[in-house]
N, CA, C and O atoms as a printed pandas DataFrame, in Angstrom:
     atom_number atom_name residue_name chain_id  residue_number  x_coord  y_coord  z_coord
0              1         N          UNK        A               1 -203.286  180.164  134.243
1              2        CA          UNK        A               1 -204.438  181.012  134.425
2              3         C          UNK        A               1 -204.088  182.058  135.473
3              4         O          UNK        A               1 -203.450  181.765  136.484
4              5         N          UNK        A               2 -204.556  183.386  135.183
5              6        CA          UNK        A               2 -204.226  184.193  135.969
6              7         C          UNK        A               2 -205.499  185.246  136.573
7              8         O          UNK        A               2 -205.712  186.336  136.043
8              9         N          UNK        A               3 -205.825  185.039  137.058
9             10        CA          UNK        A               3 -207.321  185.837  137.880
10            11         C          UNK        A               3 -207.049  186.973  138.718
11            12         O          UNK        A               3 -206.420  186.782  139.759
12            13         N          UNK        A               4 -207.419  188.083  138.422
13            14        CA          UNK        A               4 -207.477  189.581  138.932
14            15         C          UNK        A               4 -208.397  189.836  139.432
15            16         O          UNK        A               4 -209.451  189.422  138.949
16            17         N          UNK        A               5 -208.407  190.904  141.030
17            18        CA          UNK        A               5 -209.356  191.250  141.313
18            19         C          UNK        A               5 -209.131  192.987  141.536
19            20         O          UNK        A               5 -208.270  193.463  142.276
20            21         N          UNK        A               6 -209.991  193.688  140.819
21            22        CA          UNK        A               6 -209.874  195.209  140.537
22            23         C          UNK        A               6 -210.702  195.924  140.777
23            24         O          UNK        A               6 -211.771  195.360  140.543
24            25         N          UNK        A               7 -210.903  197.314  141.281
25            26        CA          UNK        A               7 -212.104  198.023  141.268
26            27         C          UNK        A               7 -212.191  198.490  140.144
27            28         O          UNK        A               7 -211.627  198.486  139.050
28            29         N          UNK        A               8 -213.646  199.194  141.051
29            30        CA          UNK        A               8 -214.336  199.409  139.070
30            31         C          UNK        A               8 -213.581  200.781  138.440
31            32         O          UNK        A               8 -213.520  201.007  137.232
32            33         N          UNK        A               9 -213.112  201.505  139.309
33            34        CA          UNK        A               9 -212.190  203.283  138.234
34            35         C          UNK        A               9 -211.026  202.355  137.863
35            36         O          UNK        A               9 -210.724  202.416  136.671
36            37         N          UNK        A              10 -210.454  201.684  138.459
37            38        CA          UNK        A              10 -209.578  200.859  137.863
38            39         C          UNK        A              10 -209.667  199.801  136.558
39            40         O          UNK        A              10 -208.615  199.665  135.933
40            41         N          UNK        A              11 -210.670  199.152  136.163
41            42        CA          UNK        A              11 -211.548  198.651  135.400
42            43         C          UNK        A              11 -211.672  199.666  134.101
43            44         O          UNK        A              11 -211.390  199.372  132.939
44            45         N          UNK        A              12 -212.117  200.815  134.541
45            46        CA          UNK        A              12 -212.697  201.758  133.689
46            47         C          UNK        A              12 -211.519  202.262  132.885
47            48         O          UNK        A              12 -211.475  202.373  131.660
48            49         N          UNK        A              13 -210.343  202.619  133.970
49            50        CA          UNK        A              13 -208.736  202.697  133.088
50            51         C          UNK        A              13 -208.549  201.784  132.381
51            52         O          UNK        A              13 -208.766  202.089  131.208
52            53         N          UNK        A              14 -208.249  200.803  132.517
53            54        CA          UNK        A              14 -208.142  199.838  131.575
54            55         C          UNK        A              14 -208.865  199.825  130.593
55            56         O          UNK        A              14 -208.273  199.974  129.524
56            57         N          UNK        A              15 -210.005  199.692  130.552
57            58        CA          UNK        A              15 -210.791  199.645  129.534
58            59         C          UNK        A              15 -210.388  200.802  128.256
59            60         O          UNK        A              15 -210.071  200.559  127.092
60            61         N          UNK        A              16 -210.514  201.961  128.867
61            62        CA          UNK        A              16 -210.453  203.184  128.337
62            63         C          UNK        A              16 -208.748  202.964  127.442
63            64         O          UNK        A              16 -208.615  203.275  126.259
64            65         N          UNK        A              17 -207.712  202.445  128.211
65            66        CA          UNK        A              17 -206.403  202.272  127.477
66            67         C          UNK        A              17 -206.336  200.952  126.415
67            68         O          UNK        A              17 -205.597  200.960  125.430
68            69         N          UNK        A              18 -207.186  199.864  126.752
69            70        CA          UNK        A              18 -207.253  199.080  125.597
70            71         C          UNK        A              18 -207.914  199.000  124.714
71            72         O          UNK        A              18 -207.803  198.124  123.857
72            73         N          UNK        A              19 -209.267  200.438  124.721
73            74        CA          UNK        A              19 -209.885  200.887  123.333
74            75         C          UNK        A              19 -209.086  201.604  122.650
75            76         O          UNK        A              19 -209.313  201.611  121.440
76            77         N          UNK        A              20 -208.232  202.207  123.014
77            78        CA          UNK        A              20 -207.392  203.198  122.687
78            79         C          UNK        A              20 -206.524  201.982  121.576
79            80         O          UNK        A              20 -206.375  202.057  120.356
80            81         N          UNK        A              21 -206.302  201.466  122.035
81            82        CA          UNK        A              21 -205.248  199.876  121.376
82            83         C          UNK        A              21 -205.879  199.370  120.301
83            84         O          UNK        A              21 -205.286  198.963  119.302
84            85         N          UNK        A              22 -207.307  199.371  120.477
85            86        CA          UNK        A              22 -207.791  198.265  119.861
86            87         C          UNK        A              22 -208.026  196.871  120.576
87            88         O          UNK        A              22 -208.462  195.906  119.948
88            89         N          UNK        A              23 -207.778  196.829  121.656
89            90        CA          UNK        A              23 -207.627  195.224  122.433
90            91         C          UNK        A              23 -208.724  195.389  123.370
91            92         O          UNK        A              23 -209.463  196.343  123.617
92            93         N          UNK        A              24 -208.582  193.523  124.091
93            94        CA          UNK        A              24 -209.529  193.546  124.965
94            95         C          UNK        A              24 -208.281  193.956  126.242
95            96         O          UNK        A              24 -207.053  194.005  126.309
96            97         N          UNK        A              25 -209.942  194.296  127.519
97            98        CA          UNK        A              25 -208.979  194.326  128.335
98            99         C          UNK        A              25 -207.785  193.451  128.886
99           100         O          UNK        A              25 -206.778  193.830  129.484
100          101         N          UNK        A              26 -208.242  191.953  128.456
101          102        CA          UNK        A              26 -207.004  191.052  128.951
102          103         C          UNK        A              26 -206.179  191.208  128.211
103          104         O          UNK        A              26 -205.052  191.494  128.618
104          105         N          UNK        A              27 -206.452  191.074  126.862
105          106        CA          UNK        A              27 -205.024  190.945  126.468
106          107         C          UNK        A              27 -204.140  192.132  126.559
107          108         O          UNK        A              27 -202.958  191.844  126.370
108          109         N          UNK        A              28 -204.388  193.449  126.806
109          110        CA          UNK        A              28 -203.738  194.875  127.525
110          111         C          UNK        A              28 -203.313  194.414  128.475
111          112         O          UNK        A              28 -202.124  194.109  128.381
112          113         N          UNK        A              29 -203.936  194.147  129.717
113          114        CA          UNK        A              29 -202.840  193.196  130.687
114          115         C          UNK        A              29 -202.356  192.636  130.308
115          116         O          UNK        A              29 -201.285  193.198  130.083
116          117         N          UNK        A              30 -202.330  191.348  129.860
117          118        CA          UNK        A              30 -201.444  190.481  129.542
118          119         C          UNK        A              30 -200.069  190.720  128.751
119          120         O          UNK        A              30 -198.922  190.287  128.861
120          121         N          UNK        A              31 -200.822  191.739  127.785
121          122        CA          UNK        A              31 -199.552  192.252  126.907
122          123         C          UNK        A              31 -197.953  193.129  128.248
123          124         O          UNK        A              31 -196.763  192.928  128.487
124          125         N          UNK        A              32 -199.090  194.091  128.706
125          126        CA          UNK        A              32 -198.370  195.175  129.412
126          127         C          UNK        A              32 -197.118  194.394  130.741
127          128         O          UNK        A              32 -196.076  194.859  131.204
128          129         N          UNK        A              33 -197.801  193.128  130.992
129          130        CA          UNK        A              33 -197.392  192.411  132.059
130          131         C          UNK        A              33 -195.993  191.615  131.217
131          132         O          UNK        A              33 -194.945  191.258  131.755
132          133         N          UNK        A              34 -196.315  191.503  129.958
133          134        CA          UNK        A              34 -195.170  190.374  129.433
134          135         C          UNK        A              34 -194.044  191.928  129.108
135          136         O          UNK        A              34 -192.834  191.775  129.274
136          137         N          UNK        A              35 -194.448  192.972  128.772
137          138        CA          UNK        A              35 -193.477  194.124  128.413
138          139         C          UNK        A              35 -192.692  194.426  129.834
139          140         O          UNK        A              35 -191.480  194.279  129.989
140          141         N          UNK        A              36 -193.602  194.867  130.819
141          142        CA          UNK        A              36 -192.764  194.784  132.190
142          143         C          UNK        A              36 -191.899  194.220  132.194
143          144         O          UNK        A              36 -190.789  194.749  132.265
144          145         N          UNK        A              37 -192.117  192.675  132.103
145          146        CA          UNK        A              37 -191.055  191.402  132.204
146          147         C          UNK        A              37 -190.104  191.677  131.449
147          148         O          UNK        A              37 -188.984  191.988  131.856
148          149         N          UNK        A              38 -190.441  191.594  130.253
149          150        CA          UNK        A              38 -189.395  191.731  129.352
150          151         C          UNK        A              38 -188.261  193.180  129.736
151          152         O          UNK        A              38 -187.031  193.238  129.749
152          153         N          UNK        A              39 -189.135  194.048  129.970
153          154        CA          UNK        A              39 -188.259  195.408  130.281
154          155         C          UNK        A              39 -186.952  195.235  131.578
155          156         O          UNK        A              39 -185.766  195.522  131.416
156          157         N          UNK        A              40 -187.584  194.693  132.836
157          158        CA          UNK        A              40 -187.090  193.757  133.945
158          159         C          UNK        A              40 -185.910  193.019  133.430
159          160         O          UNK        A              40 -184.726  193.306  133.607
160          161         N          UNK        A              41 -186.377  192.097  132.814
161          162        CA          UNK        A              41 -185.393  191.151  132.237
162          163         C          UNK        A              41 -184.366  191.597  131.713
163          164         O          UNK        A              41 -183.314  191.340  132.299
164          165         N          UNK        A              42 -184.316  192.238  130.714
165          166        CA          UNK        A              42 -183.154  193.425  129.929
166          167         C          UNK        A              42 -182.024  194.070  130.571
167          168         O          UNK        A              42 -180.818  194.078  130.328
168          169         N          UNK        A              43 -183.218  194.952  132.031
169          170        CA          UNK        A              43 -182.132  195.892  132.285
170          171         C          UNK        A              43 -180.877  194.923  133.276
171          172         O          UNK        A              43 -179.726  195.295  133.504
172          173         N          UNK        A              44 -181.489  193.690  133.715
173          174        CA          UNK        A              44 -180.838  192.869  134.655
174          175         C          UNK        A              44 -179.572  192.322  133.849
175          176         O          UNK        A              44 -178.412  192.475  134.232
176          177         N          UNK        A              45 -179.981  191.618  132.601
177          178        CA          UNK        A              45 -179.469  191.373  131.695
178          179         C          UNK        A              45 -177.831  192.455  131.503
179          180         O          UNK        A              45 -176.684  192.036  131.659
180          181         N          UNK        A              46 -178.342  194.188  131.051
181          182        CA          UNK        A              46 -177.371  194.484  130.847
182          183         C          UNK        A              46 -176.708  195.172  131.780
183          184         O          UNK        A              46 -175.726  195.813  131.406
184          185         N          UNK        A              47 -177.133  195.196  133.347
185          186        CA          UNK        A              47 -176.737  195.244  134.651
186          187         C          UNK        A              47 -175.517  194.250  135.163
187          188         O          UNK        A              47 -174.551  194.604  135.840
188          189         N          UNK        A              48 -175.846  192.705  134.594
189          190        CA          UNK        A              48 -174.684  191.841  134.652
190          191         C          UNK        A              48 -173.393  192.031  133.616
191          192         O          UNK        A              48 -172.188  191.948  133.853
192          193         N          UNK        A              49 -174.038  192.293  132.489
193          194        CA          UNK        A              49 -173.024  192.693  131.261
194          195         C          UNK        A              49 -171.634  193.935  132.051
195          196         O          UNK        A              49 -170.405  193.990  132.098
196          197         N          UNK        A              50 -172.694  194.656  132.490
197          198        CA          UNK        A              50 -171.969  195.852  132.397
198          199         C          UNK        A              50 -171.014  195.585  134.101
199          200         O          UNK        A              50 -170.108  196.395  134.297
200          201         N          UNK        A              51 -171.209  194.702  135.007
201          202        CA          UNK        A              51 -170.860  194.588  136.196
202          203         C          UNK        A              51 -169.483  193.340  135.247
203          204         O          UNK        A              51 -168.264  193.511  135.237
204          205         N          UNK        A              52 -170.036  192.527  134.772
205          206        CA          UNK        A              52 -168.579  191.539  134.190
206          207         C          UNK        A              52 -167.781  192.404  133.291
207          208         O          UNK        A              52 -166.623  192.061  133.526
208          209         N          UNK        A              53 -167.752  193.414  132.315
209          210        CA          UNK        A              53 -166.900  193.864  131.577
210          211         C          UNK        A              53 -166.272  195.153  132.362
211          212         O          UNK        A              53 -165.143  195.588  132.136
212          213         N          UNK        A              54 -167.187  195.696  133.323
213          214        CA          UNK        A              54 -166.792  196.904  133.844
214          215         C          UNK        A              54 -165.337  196.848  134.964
215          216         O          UNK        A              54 -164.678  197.762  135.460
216          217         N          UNK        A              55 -165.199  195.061  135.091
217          218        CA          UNK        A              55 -163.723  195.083  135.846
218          219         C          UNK        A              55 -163.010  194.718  134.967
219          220         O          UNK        A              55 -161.858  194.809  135.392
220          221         N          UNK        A              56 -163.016  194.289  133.804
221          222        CA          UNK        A              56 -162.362  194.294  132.791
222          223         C          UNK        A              56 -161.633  195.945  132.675
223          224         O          UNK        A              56 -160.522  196.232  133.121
224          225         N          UNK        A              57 -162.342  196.662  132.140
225          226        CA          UNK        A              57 -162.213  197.996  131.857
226          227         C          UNK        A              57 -161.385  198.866  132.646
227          228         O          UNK        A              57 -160.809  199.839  132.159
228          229         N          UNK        A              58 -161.322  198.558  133.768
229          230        CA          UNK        A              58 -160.452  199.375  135.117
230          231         C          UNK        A              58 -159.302  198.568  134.798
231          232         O          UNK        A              58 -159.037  197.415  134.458
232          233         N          UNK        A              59 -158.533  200.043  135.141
233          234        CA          UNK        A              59 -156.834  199.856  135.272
234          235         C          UNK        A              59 -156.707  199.533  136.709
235          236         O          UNK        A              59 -157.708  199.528  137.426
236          237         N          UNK        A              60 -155.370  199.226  137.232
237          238        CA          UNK        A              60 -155.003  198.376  138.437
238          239         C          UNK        A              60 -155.448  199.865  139.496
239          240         O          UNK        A              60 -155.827  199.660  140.649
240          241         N          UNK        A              61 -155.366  201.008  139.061
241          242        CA          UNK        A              61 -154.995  202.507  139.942
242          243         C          UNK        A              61 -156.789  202.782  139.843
243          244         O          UNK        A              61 -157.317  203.798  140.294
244          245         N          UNK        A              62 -157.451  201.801  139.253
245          246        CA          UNK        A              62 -158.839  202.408  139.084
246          247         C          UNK        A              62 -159.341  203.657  138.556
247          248         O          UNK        A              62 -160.119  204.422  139.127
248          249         N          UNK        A              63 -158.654  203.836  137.040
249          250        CA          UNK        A              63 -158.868  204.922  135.872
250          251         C          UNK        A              63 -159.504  203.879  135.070
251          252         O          UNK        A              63 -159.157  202.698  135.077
252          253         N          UNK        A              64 -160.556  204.432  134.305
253          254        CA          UNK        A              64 -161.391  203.556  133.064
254          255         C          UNK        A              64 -159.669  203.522  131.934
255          256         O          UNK        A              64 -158.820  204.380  131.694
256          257         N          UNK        A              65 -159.807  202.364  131.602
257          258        CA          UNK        A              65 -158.897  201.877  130.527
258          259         C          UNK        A              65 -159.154  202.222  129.183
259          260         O          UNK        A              65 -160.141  201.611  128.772
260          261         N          UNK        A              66 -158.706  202.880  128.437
261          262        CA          UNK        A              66 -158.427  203.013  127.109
262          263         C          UNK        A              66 -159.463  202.114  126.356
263          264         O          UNK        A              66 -159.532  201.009  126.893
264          265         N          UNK        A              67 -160.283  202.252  125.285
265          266        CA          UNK        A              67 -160.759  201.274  124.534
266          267         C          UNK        A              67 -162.287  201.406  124.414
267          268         O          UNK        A              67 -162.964  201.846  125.343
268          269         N          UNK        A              68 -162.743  201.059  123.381
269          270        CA          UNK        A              68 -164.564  201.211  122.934
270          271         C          UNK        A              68 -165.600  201.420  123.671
271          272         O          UNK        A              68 -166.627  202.019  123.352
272          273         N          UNK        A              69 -165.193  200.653  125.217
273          274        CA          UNK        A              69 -166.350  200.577  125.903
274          275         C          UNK        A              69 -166.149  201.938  126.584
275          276         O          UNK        A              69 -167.158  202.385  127.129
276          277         N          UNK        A              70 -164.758  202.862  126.671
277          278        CA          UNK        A              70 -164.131  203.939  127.966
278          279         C          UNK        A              70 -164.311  204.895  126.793
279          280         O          UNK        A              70 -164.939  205.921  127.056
280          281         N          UNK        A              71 -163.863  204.738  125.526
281          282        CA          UNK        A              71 -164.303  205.913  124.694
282          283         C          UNK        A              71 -165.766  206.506  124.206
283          284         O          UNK        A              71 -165.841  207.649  123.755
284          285         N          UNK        A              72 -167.074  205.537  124.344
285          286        CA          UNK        A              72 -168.272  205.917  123.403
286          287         C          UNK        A              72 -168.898  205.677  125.001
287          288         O          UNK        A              72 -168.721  204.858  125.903
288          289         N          UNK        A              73 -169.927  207.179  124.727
289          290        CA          UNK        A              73 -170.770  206.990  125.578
290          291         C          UNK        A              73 -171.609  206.039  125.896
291          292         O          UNK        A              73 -172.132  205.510  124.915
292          293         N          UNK        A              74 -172.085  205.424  127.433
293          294        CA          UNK        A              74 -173.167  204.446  127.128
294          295         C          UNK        A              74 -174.371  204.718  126.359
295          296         O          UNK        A              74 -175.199  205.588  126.626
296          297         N          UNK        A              75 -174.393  204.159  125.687
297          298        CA          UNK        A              75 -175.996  204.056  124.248
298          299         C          UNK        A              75 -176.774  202.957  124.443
299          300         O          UNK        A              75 -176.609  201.920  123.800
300          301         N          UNK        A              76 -177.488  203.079  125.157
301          302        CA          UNK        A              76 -178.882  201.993  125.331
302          303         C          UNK        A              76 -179.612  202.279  124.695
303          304         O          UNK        A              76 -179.622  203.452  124.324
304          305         N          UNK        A              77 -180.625  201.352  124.224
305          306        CA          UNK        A              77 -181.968  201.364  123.565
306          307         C          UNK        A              77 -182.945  201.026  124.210
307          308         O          UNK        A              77 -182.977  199.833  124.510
308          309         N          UNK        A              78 -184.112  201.911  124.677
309          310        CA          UNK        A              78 -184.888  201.674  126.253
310          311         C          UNK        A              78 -185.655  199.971  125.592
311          312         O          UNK        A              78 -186.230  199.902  124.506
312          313         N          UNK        A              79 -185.525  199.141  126.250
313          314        CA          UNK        A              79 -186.230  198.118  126.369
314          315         C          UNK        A              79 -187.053  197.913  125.649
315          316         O          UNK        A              79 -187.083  197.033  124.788
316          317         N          UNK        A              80 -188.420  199.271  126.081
317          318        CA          UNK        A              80 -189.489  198.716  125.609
318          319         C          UNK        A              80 -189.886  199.007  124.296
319          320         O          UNK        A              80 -191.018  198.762  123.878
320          321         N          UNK        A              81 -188.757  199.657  123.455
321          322        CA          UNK        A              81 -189.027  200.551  122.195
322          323         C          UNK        A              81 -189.100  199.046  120.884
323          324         O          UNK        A              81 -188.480  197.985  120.812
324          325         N          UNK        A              82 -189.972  199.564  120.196
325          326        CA          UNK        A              82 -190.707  198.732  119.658
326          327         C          UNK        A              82 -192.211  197.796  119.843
327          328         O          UNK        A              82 -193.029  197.300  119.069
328          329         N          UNK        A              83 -192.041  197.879  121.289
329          330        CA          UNK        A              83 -193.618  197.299  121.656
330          331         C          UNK        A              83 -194.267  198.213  122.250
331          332         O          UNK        A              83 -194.056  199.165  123.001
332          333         N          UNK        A              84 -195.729  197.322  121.359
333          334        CA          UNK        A              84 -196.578  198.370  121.292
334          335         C          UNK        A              84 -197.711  197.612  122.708
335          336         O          UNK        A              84 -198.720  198.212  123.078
């Protein structure tokens, strides 16, 4: 259980963004709060990825090394694409 305490223009935003949705106001929080997370989660996710392969990738003189990850630009897909 999670209990909020908000003023009311604050209240009124909300409201106003989860008619817009179709939702109630909780579940707009609730939703928006699990997307945060999830968004959070991701970039940490490919923050470690990219910290373990990225000493891979370096030559001993510290030039990026030859190969898929040194040739193609980084291409992310923002997190939150797909949720609505």
């Amino acid at each position: 259980m999670l209990s909020l305490r908000i003023d009311g223009e604050l209240l009124d935003r909300l409201r106003s963004h989860a008619a817009k949705r179709g939702m109630s106001v909780q579940d707009y929080v609730v939703r928006t709060l699990i997307r945060e997370d999830f968004d959070e989660r991701f970039k940490t996710a490919v923050d470690e990825t990219e910290r373990f392969y990225g000493a891979a990738d370096r030559t001993a003189d510290g030039d990026e090394a030859a190969g898929p990850a040194a040739a193609s630009p980084r291409d992310h897909v923002r997190p939150s694409a797909g949720i609505a």
